[in-house]
Structure formats: structure tokens, C-alpha cells
N, CA and C atoms as a LAMMPS dump frame, in Angstrom:
ITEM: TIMESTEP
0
ITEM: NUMBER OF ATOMS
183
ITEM: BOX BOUNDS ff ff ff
-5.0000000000000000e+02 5.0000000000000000e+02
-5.0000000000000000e+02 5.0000000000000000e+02
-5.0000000000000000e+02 5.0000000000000000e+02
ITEM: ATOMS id mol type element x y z
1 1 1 N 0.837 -1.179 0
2 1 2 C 0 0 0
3 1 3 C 0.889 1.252 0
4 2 1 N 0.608 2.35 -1.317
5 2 2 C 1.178 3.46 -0.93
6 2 3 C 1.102 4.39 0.806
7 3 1 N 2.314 4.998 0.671
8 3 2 C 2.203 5.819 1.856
9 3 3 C 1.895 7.221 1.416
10 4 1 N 0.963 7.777 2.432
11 4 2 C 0.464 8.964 2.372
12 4 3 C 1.238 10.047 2.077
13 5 1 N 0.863 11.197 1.516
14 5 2 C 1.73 12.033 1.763
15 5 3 C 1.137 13.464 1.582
16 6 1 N 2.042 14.823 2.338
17 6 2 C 1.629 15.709 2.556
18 6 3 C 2.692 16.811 1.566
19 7 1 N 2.578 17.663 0.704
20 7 2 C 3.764 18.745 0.029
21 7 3 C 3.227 19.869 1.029
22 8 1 N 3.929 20.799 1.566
23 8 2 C 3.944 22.004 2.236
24 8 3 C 4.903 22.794 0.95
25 9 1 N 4.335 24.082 1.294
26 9 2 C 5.134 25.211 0.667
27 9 3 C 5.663 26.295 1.801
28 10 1 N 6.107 26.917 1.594
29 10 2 C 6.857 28.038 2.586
30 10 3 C 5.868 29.613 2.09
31 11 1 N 5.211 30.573 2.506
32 11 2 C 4.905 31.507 2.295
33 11 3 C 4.848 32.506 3.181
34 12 1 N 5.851 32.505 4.593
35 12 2 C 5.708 33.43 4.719
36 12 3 C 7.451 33.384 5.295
37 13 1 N 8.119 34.562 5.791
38 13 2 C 9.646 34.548 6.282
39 13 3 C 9.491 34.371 7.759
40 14 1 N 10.163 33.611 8.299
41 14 2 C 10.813 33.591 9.658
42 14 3 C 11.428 34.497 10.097
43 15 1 N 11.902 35.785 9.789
44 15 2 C 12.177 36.912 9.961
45 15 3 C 11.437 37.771 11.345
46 16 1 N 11.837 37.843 12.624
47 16 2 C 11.309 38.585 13.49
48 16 3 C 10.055 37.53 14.2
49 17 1 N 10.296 35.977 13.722
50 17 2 C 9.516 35.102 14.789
51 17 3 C 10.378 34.172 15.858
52 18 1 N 9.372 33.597 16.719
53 18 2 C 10.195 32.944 17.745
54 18 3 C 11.061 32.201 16.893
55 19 1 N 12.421 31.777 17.721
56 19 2 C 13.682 31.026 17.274
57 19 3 C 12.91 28.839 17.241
58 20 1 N 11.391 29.217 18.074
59 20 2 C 11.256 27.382 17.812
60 20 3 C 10.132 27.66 16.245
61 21 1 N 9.432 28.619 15.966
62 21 2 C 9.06 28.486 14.624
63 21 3 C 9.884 28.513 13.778
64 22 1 N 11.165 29.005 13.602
65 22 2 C 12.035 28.721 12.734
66 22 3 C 13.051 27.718 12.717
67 23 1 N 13.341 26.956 13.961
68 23 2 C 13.186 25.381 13.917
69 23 3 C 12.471 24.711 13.481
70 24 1 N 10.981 24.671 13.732
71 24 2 C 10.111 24.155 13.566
72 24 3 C 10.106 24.079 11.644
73 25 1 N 10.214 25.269 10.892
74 25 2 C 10.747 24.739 9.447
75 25 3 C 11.937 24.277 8.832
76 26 1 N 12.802 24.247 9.404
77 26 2 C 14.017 23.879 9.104
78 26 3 C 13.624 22.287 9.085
79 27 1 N 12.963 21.98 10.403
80 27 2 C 12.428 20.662 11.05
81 27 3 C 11.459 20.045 9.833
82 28 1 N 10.82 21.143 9.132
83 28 2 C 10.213 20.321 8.165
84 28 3 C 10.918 20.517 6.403
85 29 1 N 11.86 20.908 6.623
86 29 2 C 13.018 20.96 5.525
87 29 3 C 12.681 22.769 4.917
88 30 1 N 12.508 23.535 5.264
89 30 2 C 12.044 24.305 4.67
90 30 3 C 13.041 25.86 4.935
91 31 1 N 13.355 26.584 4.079
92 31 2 C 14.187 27.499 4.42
93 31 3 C 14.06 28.565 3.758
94 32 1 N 13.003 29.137 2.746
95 32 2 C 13.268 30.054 1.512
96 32 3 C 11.927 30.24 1.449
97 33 1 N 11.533 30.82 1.051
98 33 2 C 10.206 31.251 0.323
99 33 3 C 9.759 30.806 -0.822
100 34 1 N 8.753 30.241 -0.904
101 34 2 C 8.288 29.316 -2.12
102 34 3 C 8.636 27.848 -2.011
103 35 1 N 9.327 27.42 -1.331
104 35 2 C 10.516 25.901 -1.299
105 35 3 C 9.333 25.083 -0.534
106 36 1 N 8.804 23.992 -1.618
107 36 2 C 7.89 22.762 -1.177
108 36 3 C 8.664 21.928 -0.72
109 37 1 N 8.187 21.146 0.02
110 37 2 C 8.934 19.742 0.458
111 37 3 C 7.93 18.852 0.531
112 38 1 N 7.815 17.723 0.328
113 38 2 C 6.742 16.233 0.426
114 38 3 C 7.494 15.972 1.17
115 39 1 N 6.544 15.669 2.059
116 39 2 C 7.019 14.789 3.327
117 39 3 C 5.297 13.673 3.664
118 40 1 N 5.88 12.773 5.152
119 40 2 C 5.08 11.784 4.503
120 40 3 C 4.05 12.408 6.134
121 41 1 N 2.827 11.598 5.848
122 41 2 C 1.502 12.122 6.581
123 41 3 C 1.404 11.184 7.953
124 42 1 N 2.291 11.75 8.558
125 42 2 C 2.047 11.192 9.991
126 42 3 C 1.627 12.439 11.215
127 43 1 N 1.402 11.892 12.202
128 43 2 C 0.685 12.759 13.312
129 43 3 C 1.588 13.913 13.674
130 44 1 N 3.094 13.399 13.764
131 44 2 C 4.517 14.517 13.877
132 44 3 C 4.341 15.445 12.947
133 45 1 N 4.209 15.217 11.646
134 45 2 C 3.974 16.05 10.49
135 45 3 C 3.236 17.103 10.471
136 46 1 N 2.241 16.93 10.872
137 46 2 C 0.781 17.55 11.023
138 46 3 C 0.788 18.218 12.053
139 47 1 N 1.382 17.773 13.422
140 47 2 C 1.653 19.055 14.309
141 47 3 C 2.587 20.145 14.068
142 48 1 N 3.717 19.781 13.425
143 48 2 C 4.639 20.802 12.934
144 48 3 C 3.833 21.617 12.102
145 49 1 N 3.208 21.165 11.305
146 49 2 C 2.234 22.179 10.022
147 49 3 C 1.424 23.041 11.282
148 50 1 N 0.812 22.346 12.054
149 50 2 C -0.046 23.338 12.734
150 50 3 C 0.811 24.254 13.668
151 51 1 N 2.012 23.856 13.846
152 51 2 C 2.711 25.116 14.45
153 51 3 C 3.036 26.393 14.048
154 52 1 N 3.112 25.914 12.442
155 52 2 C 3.871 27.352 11.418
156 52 3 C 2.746 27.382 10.95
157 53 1 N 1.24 27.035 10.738
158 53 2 C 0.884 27.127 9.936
159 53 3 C 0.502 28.562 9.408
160 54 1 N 1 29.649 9.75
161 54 2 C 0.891 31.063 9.047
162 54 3 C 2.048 31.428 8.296
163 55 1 N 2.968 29.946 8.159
164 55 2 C 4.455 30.162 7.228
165 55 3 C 4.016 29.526 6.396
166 56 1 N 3.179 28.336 6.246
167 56 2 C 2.733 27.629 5.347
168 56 3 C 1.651 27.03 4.656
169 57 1 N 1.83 26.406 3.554
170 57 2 C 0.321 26.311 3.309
171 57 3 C 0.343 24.972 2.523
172 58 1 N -0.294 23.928 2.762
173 58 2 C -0.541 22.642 2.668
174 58 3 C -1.207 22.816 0.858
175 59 1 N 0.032 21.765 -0.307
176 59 2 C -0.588 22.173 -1.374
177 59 3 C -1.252 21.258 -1.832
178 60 1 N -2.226 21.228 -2.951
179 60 2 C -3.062 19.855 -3.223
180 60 3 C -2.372 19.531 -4.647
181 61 1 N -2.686 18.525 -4.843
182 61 2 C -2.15 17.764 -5.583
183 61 3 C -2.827 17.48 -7.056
């Protein structure tokens, strides 16, 4: 069975936010503006998204 998966994009800068939201994307590979990453759909995943989620935005496929 395929494994799930989630692409995030980066849209907003880490610039002037806490030092764990900008862990928190690094954590999900992310460093630049515009820069997607697929990553796979587990519960870890999904809390990190909901941490930044005003850096990012979950893309569809």
C-alpha cells in the first residue's frame, strides 16, 4: 500500500519570529520562500504544520 503524503510550501519569512518556529521549518526541511517539500503524513507532520501554519500552506495535488 502506498504511503500517504503531505507537500507544504513556505509563504511566509521567519524573519522577526520565535527562534522554535524557525526550527520548527528547518524541522520540516524548509528554508526560503516558495521551497515545497513532500514529506510523509504522519501525526509529527501535522503538528509541525499546525505550528507554522501562518508560514505555510498545505498544497493539493
Amino acid at each position: 500500500m502506498a504511503e500517504k503524503t503531505v507537500t507544504v510550501e513556505q509563504i511566509g519569512s521567519p524573519i522577526r519570529r520565535e527562534a522554535r518556529q524557525r526550527q520548527t521549518l528547518i524541522g520540516l526541511g524548509l528554508n526560503k520562500l516558495h521551497r515545497q517539500r513532500t514529506l510523509p503524513d504522519t501525526p509529527a507532520t501535522r503538528g509541525m504544520i499546525e505550528a507554522v501554519k501562518h508560514l505555510v500552506r498545505v498544497v493539493e495535488k
